[in-house]
Phi, psi and omega in degrees: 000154210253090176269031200011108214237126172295181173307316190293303206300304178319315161289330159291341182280322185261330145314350178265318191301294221291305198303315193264009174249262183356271165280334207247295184284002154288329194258349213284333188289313188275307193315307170304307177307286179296310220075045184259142203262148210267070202294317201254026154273345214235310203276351177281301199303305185288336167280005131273016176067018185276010186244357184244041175266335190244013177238100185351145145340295209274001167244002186094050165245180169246033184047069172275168157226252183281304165341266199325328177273339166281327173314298199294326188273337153325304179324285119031256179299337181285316168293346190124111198311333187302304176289331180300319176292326193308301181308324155271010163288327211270320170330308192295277204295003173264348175271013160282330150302313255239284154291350185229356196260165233272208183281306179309321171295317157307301177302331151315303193253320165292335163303319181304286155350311168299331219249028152090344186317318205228120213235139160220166185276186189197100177254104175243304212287179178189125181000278169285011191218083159253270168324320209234084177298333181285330180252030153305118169297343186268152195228156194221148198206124176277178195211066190055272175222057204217149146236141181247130214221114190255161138130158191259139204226153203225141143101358202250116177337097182077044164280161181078329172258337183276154208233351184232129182217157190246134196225128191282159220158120155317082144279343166279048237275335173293338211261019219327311158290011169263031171239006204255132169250189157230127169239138171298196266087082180289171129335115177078353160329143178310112184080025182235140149187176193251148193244258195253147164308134174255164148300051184318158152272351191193161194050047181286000167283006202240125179283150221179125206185128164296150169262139170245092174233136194240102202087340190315116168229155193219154185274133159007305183315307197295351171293129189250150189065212167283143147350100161088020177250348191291319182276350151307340174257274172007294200296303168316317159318288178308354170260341194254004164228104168199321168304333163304314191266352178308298213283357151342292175281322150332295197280306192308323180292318205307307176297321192263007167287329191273332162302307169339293190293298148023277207281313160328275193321341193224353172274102185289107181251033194110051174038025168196151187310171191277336173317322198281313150355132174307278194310355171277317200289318182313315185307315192288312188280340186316310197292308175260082137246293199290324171299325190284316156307300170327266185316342175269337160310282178321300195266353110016294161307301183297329204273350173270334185287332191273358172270326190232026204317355172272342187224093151213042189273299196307317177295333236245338145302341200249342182264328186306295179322300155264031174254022212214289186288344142323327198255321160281010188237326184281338187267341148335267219285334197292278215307345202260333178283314170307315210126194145299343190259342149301311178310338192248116187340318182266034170237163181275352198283349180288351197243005138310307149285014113338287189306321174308319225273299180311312170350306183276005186262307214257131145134039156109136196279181185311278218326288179293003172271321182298351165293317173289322189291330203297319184269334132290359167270348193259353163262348154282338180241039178260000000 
């Protein structure tokens, strides 16, 4: 389908292309195989600017907005959700500067960041506090002209790699969600370091790693936005990448819809491919309809969030969920269409439906986005 895409948009699309035919799906196999993090791919990505897609004009970015970071993460994902995540990670972890941080911090920090020098995190999650976010532990204590920042942060995308982080912290602890702040944190700050690499099942090119800070102290300065201001910037964040991780799954059904049919045309069954079979053709068209719903859905979320940036928990939860559930059930139905040869390492679509699964889990799982949507219908129809 014809989405009308302006010169700008078009060119991003065929620069995300040329990166995953290029870079990404020659490696993609070993990278998944070891986990080893795809540092001079991300680094291909900043010298194509793409890392400046999500950064104002007025810091060297190329000032995009949601549209624009789903076009490129689509993009992406057809080649690997694994890599694709290393890249919307660093997205996540700067947009809490991006909306709430103050002038000086922007100036700090968004340049690198646009031309790629400098990658960042997003430390929200915590042994006890996933779904239910209200129940972080880490703590932030001023200190003359210090914040001293205590607690273990779990699960977090490009952790250890990344050189900037953004990190959620109790300063109230009686206020509770009005106690919650966001502090910048670097790399080598005094009382910061990482703790185990974890072992996935899927996206393993990508690093997922504790934040550890003990003692951490950092200036005054680095807090972003106001006191008691954090799950409000949080909440936002998380409204305004969740369409990143929607075209995730957009790209990821979309690559195991082309293996699919692929290997149909050529696979011979009772003396003729298997395309020719009803019930393959059903599986196949089945897929791509829900990819194609998927993708108008998505983009469709994005383009209202860069038009309605005040309303957008409900589209923007409605798309994660099905273009996520979507992406599992089509890299599903791929394996199931291969076979016995799906199943097996040396196609691509078993490390697709891998891949598929966090998708429904990490930046809040479908269970809790239906829960927002639920609960913005019930303040539209009370």
């Amino acid at each position: 389908m014809d989405h009308f895409l302006d010169e700008t948009q078009q060119m991003i699309v065929e620069t995300a292309q040329e990166i995953t035919r290029e870079k990404i799906l020659p490696v993609r196999a070993e990278l998944d195989e070891s986990g080893e993090f795809p540092r001079e791919i991300l680094q291909d990505m900043a010298k194509a600017d793409l890392f400046g897609i999500f950064v104002p004009e007025q810091y060297g970015g190329l000032g995009g907005g949601c549209f624009e970071i789903v076009l490129a993460m689509e993009q992406l994902a057809m080649g690997c959700v694994g890599i694709a995540t290393s890249f919307a990670a660093s997205a996540l972890g700067i947009f809490p500067v991006i909306l709430a941080g103050s002038e000086e911090l922007k100036q700090q920090y968004l340049p690198d960041i646009a031309t790629g020098r400098r990658w960042a995190a997003f430390g929200l999650t915590e042994a006890n506090a996933g779904s239910d976010a209200a129940g972080i532990r880490t703590t932030a204590v001023e200190d003359g002209d210090c914040w001293v920042l205590n607690g273990t942060k779990q699960w977090i995308t490009n952790g250890g790699e990344s050189q900037i982080y953004s990190i959620v912290a109790i300063t109230d602890p009686n206020k509770g969600a009005r106690g919650a702040s966001i502090f910048v944190v670097e790399e080598g700050d005094p009382g910061f370091s990482y703790g185990k690499k974890e072992n996935k099942m899927g996206i393993r090119a990508s690093a997922t790693r504790e934040l550890v800070m003990r003692d951490c102290r950092i200036p005054k300065s680095r807090m972003v936005g106001r006191r008691g201001t954090g799950f409000i910037t949080v909440m936002k964040t998380l409204d305004l990448s969740r369409p990143g991780i929607a075209s995730l799954g957009v790209g990821l059904a979309q690559a195991a819809l082309d293996e699919a049919v692929a290997y149909a045309k050529q696979r011979v069954q009772f003396e003729r491919p298997i395309i020719a079979f009803q019930a393959v053709q059903h599986m196949l068209a089945d897929m791509a309809i829900q990819t194609e719903a998927a993708r108008s859905l998505v983009y469709a979320a994005a383009r209202h969030i860069d038009q309605h940036p005040k309303d957008m928990s409900k589209v923007s939860s409605m798309c994660k969920v099905f273009a996520t559930d979507t992406a599992m059930k089509v890299t599903t139905d791929a394996v199931q269409v291969l076979g016995g040869y799906g199943y097996m390492k040396e196609y691509p679509v078993e490390k697709m439906m891998r891949d598929a699964k966090i998708l429904q889990i990490y930046e809040g799982t479908n269970q809790i986005q239906r829960n927002v949507v639920g609960q913005e219908l019930n303040k539209e129809y009370s």
